[in-house]
Every structure is written in C-alpha cells, then in structure tokens.
VEXROVO-813947 format. One record per residue (C-alpha): y, z, x. Coordinates in steps of 0.25 Angstrom, whole numbers, padded with zeros to 4 digits, always signed. Each point is the difference from the previous one (the first is absolute). Layout:
YZX
...
% end
This chain:
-0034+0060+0073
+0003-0004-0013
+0006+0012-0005
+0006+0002+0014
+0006-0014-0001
-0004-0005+0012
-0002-0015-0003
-0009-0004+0013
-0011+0007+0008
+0009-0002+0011
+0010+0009-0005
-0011+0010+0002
+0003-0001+0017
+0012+0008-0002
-0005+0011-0009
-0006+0014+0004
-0015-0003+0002
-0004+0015-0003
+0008+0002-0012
-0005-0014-0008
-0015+0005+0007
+0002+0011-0009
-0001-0008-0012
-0014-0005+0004
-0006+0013+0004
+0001-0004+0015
+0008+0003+0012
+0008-0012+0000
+0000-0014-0006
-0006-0011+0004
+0006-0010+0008
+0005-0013-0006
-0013-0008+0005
-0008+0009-0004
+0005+0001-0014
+0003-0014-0001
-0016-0001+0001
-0002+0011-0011
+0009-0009-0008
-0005-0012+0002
-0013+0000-0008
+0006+0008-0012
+0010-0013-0001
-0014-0008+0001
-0003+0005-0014
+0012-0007-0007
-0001+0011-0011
+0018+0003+0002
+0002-0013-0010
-0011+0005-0011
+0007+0016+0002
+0014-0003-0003
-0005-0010-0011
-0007+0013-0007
+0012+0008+0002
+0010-0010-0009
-0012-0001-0010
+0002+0016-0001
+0014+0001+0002
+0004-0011-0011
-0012+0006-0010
+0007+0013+0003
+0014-0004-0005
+0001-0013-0007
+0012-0001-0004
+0005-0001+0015
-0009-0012+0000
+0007-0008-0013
+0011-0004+0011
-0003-0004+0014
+0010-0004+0011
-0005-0009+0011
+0009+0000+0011
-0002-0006+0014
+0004+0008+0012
+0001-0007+0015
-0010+0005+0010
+0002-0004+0014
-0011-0007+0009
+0001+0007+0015
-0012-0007+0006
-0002-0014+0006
-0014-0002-0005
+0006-0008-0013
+0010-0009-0001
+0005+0005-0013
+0012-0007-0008
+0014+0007+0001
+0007+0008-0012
+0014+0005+0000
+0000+0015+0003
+0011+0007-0007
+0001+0012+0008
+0001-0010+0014
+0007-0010-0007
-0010-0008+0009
-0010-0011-0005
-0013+0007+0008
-0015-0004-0002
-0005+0008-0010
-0009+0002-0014
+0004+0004-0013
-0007+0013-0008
+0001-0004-0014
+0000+0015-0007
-0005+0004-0015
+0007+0011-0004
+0003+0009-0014
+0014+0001-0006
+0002+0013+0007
-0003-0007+0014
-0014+0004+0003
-0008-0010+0004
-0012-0003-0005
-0007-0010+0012
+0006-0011+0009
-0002-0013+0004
+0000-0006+0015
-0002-0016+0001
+0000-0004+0014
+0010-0011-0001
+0008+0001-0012
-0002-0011-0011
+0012+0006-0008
+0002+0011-0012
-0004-0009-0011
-0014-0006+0007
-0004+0016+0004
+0003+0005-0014
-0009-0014-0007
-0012+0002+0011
-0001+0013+0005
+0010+0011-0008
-0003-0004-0015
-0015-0002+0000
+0000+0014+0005
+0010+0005-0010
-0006-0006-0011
-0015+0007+0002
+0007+0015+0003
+0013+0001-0008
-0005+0009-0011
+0004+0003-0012
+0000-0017-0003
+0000-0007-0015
-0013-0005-0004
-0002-0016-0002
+0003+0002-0015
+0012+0007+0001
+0006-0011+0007
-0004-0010-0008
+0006+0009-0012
+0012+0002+0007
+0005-0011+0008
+0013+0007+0007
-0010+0011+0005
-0002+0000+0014
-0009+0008+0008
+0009+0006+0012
+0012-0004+0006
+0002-0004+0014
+0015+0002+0008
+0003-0009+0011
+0012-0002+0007
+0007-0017-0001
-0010-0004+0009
-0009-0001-0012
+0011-0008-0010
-0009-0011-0004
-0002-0009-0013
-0013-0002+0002
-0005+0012+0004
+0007+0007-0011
-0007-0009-0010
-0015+0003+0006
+0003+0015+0000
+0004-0002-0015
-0013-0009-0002
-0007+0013+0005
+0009+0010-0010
+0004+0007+0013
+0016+0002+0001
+0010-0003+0013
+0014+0006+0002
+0006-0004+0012
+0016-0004+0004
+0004-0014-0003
+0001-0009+0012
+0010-0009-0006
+0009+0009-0010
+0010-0011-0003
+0014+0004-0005
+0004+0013-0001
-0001+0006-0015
+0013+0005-0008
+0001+0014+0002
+0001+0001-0017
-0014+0000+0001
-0004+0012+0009
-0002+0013-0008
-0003+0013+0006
-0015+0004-0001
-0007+0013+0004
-0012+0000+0009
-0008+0010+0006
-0004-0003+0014
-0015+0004+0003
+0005+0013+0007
+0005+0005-0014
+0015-0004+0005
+0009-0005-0013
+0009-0011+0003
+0008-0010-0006
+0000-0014+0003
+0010-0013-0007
-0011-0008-0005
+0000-0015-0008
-0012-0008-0003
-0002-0016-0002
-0013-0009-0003
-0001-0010+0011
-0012-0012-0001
-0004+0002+0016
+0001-0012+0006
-0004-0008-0012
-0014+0006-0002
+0001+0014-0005
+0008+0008-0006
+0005+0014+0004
+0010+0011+0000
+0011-0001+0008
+0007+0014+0001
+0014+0002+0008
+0006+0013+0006
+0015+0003+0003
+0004+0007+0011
+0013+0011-0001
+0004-0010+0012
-0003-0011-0010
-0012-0006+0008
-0011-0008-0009
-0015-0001+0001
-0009-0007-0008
-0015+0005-0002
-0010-0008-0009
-0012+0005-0005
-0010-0005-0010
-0003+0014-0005
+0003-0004-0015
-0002+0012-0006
+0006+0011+0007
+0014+0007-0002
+0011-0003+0010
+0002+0012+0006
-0016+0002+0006
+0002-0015+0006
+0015+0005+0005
-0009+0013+0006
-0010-0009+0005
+0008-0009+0008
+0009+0011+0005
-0011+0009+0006
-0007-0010+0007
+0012+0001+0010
-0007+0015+0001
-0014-0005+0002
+0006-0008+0013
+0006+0010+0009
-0011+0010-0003
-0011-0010+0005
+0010-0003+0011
+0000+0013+0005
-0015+0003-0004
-0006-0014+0008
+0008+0005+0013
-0005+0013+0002
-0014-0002-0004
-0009-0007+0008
-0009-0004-0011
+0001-0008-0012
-0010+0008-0007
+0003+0013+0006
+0015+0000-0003
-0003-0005-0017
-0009+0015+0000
+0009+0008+0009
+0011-0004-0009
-0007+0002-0013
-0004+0015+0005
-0013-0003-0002
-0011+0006+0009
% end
C-alpha cells in the first residue's frame, strides 16, 4: 500500500480485489475489517519508532557528512477527525487557520530525511529541538568531536542545525554554543538595509553540484545582548536583502551561503514526499531508496 500510495486501508474498497489478492498468494484481498484485525496486533508491538530509529542510526553512520548539517523544518498536517480538539495552524495551501499538527522533519543537506518528529500539540520549534530533537541528535550524529577536542578548540562545534526565523533566539543561540553545536537561521529582526558596497559576488555550489553566484556581505552582531554571531546579508539582482545569522565561527562563507540556500530544497522535497506517503517512516526509506 505503501508503495502503491494509498494512504488508508479504506482506499482499498475501490481497488481490484483479485489483482492486490495476487500479491498475498490469494484470490483476493481481505476486506478492510478483516485486515484492520490483521493490523491491529502488529501495531500492538510498537516496534515502528525503534525501526525507523535504526534505519537513521545506519543511514547517518553510512554518510556522515550529510549529518555535519541538519535542517529541521516544520510542515502543517491537517486533523480531519473530531475525536481531538486540536489547536489551529495556518495552512498555506488553504490559506485557512485549520486544526492541525505539525511534523517537525530532520533531514541532510541533500533533503533526505533522516527521522521525524510528531508532538500532539505543538510546544514550538525551539521547545521540540531542546526536549525531544537534540537529545536524539546528539547520541546518533556520528562522526562528533571528543570532549578534548572541544575543550582544545573552543569555536569547534559538533554539527550544525538550520532552522528557519522561527528559531531567532538569543538565548537559544547561547545554550547551543554552551553545548559547541552551531545554528544558522534567517534574522527575524534585520534592521537597516546594508550598503550595497559591501556585497561581493561569491561562488557556491548547491548540494545538487549546481554552481551559482550569490552578492554576499557579512557583519558581527552581539545577538540580543548575550552572544555573539555572524550576521551574513544576500543581495538580490532586484536588490531585495536577507540577513542569516549563524554561530558557525569557523567555516568559509560560501558553505554557510550553501547551506541556507538549500534548505529551500529540503522543504518542497518533503512537502511533496509527506503528501503522497501515508507514513512517516515509510516515505523517509522510500525516498532514500532503501529496501
């Protein structure tokens, strides 16, 4: 069903009995009550959550440098049911405030997405990345400095996480550096516009292999008073600005520039990947061709 897309057991009513009876090595498929209670007690074993939490283990240990730079993004999924009263989110696609939940996704800098994570009311970005994204992160990212190479090298950090403005916070910024983990995220509260003396062109290659050029500049700003980070601008041929900040303190400008850029990449692949796919779990090994 999976494979075939079909995000409900109910979808099966209007399929062809004999052919999906095929698959099973009988003469037709069962009926949806019946598989409902074939279902049922392979659900009762709760063994999904522990599976897809193997399967990012393997996938980050297979290619660690896609794990050095996380993006966790948020996408709306709408409640149809009546048995919770769940709080409303603005739907873009509706243009609609609709009762719904949010997936928070973890994915590389390609897009593919290592695991999700679904809180039934939403607490915010910053409150699921502190409780329930980065203690995850920080056991399975591999390829992580030792304590000693911390301590010798305070602007080393661990791996980054990209987030969109939702995540601009002094604070939080200032316990992720505590922690030697860097943030890059767009600025809420940009200010004035920079001079456009200060952009210079700057070559970045996308995570496809794709070459282009972007008007760069870059400032230190002391984040709300309490840290200090890298504010970096982009110009626009239309001469629009944006403002990242990042307290990545080691790395070149133009992998920053990459990184930010991409993540733009990462969000209409999920979007497209979280519609079609009627599991969490199934559509991160599906699109990661695993089998």
């Amino acid at each position: 069903m999976a494979l075939a897309r079909l995000k409900s057991i109910e979808a099966l009513r209007y399929c062809a009995p004999g052919q999906w009876g095929k698959l099973l090595g009988l003469d037709r498929i069962p009926e949806v009550r019946t598989l409902r209670a074939k279902i049922r007690p392979l659900a009762a074993l709760k063994q999904a959550v522990p599976w897809s939490a193997e399967l990012c283990t393997q996938w980050m240990a297979a290619a660690p440098e896609s794990a050095a730079v996380l993006y966790i993004d948020g996408h709306v999924r709408i409640y149809h049911g009546h048995q919770r009263p769940l709080p409303k989110h603005y739907v873009a696609r509706e243009r609609l405030c609709l009762r719904a939940t949010i997936d928070y996704w973890v994915n590389a800098l390609d897009g593919q997405p290592f695991f999700v994570v679904n809180p039934g009311v939403d607490p915010g970005l910053l409150r699921v990345l502190g409780n329930e994204i980065l203690p995850r992160l920080e056991k399975e990212v591999p390829a992580q400095p030792s304590a000693e190479q911390l301590a010798a090298d305070p602007w080393r950090h661990r791996f980054t996480l990209v987030f969109d403005r939702e995540g601009d916070s002094p604070a939080f910024f200032l316990r992720m550096k505590q922690k030697h983990i860097a943030c890059l995220t767009y600025h809420k509260y940009p200010g004035a516009q920079w001079p456009e003396e200060e952009f210079l062109p700057c070559q970045v290659e996308l995570s496809s292999g794709e070459r282009v050029e972007m008007q760069r500049a870059e400032r230190g700003t002391f984040l709300g008073e309490k840290v200090w980070v890298r504010e970096i601008g982009k110009l626009t041929h239309s001469g629009h600005q944006s403002a990242c900040l990042s307290s990545d303190y080691r790395s070149e400008l133009a992998p920053l520039a990459c990184a930010m850029f991409a993540r733009w990449c990462e969000a209409k692949l999920l979007q497209v990947y979280a519609r079609t796919l009627p599991s969490r779990w199934i559509s991160g090994l599906l699109y990661r061709g695993r089998s």
